[in-house]
Structures are given as structure tokens and as C-alpha cells.
N, C-alpha and C positions, 0 to 999 in steps of 0.2 A: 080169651084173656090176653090185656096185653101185655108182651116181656122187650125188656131192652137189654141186649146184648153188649157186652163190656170187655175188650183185649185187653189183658194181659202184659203191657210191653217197655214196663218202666222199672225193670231190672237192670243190673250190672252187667250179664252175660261174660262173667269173670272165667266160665268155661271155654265159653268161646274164643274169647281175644277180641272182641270186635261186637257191635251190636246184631245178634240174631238175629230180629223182627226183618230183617236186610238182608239176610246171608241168602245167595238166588238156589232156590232148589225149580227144578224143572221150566227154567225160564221165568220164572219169577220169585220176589223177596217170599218167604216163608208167612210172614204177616198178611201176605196178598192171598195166601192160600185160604187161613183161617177167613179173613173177612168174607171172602168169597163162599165158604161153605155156611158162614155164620148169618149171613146180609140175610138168605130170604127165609131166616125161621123166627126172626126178632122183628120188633116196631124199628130199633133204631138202633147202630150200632154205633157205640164207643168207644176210643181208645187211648188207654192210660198209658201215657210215656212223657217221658222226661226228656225225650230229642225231639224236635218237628222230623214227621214224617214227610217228604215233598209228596208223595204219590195220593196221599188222601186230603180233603177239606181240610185249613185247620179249625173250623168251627167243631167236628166229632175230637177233636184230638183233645187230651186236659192232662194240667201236670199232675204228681199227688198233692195235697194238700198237707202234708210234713215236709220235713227239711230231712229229716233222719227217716232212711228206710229200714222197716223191720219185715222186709219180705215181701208176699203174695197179699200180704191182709194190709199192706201202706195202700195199694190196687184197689184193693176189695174196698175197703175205708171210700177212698176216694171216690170209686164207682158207682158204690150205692148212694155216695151223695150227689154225685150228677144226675143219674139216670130220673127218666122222668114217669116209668111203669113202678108200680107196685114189687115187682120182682123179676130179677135182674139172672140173665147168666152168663158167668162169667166162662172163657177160655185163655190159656197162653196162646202168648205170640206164637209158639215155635211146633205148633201139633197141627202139621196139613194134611191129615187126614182125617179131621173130625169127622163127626157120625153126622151126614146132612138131615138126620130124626132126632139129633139130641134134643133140643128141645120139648119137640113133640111129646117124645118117650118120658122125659123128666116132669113135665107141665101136669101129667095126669095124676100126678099125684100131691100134689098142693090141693086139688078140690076136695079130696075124700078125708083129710084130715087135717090139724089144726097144725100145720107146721110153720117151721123156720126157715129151712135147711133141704133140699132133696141134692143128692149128692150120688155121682157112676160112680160103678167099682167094677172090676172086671178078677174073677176068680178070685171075689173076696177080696180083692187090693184095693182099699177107696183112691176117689182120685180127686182130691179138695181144689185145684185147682180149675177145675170144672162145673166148680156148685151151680146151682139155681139157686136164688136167694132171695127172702125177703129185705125190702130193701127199709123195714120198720129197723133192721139190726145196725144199722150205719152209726147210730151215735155212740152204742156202750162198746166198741172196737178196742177208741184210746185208753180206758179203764180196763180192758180187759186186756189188753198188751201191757201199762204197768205192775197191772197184780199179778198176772198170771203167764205173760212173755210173747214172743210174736210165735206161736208155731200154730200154725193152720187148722192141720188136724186137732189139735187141744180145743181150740176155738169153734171149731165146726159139732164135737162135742160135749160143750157144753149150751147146748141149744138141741130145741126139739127139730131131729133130722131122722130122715129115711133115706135109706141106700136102696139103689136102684143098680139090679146087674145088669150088665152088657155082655156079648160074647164076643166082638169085636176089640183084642186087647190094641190091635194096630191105629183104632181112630183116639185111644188115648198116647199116641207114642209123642212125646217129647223128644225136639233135637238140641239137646245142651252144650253138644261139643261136639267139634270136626271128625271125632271116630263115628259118632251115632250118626250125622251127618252121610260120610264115606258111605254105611250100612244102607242106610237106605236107596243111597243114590245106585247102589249096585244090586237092591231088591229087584 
């Protein structure tokens, strides 16, 4: 089956101060990390930002398709309407240590039932920024951010979805801000 892969990286980074997807962890932008884990489990990898990236094509790169962002799902919106696979998965800019089997792991479970939605959680914590997703959900998004508001997890269940655990809580760790940053630099 084929999936296309979708970053994450057209947030404010109002924790930060500065945009994330950039900020150099180990010799390299944080966004270099995820593609690099994410490039060889996907057809084709995209990324959603509202700054040109110099380090990538800009032919993968796309703005959102809103003017006004309401989060992870203005991405998500966007992503599933570029993407050219059936089903899309998405990761943030800023998690360089994804699972190099996310895919894999997540993928086996769209054949065995009729879903939407396959979504990590790790000790029971979902982690919607990381969904698999059918990319059939891209149009009812805007309808379902004015009736019902942009929060992720809201949207993720009201759709037929399976949670998939991990034991791995470190390839879901987000860095949002220069303390979590500091944390790991000194892991």
C-alpha cells in the first residue's frame, strides 16, 4: 500500500520564539531529523509550512489552504488535500526521534478493518499529531471546525479510528520550547 507522508511545520512556534522546524539539534534543523526518519517509510514526503524551507525542494513544500489557522487540522486539511496516496501520515516538525517503523506498525491495521483513523498512543496517551489517515476525510474538516471547533483529538474521534500502542514514549517526544530543547540536548 502506498502512503505519503506529511510534516507538520506550519505552526507559530509561539513557544519557541523563533521557528522550530530550524532550531539545530544535533548538527542539524529538527525538521531534517523527522524527514530523514520519515523519507524511506512513505511514497513521498510533504511539508506543510507557511515559510520556504531553503534545505528542501520547494516543489514538496505547500502553504495551508486557509488564511486563519486553527491548529494541527489547518496541516491536516491541507495535507490530505495535496497528498497523492489514499492515506497519508502525518508527523510534527519538531519529534526527531520518530519510530523509523511508524508506518509499518500503523499501516497493518487499515487492511483488517474499515477505518478512518489509525492513531499511536503510548501508555494510553493518544498522540493525534501523528495519525495515519484516510485521505477520503479532507473535505468534511471545514464543517467540522465550524460546528464543532479545531481541537484534534475531538475530530480524530468523531471518526471510525483505532489506537495503536507503542512502548517507545521518546519517538513521540515533541520539542516546543527551549527547556525541552536544553532536556534533551543533555539526554
Amino acid at each position: 500500500m502506498l502512503i505519503d507522508g506529511v510534516i507538520l511545520a506550519g505552526g507559530k512556534s509561539s513557544r519557541m520564539g523563533c521557528n522550530k522546524s530550524q532550531i539545530q539539534f544535533k548538527g542539524k534543523p529538527l525538521i531534517n531529523h523527522v524527514y530523514d526518519l520519515l523519507f524511506p517509510q512513505v511514497r513521498q514526503v510533504w511539508i506543510s509550512t507557511n515559510e520556504h524551507l531553503e534545505q528542501f525542494p520547494e516543489d514538496i513544500q505547500f502553504q495551508d489552504e486557509f488564511s486563519e489557522s486553527f491548529g494541527p487540522l489547518t496541516g491536516i486539511y491541507s495535507g490530505l488535500n495535496k497528498a497523492e496516496s489514499d492515506w497519508v501520515q502525518f508527523c510534527p516538525n519538531d519529534s526527531p526521534f520518530l519510530d523509523a517503523n511508524l508506518v509499518r506498525y500503523l499501516t497493518q491495521f487499515i487492511n483488517d478493518k474499515n477505518l478512518d483513523i489509525v492513531i499511536p498512543s503510548v501508555n494510553n496517551f493518544l498522540q493525534p499529531t501523528f495519525i495515519l489517515c484516510s485521505k477520503s476525510l479532507a473535505n468534511e474538516i471545514p464543517d467540522f471546525v465550524n460546528k464543532e471547533g479545531a481541537k484534534l483529538l475531538k475530530w480524530v474521534m468523531a471518526h471510525n479510528y483505532v489506537t495503536v500502542e507503542f512502548a517507545d514514549k521518546k519517538a513521540f517526544t515533541n520539542i516546543n520550547d527551549k527547556d525541552a530543547l536544553a532536556l534533551i540536548e543533555n539526554d
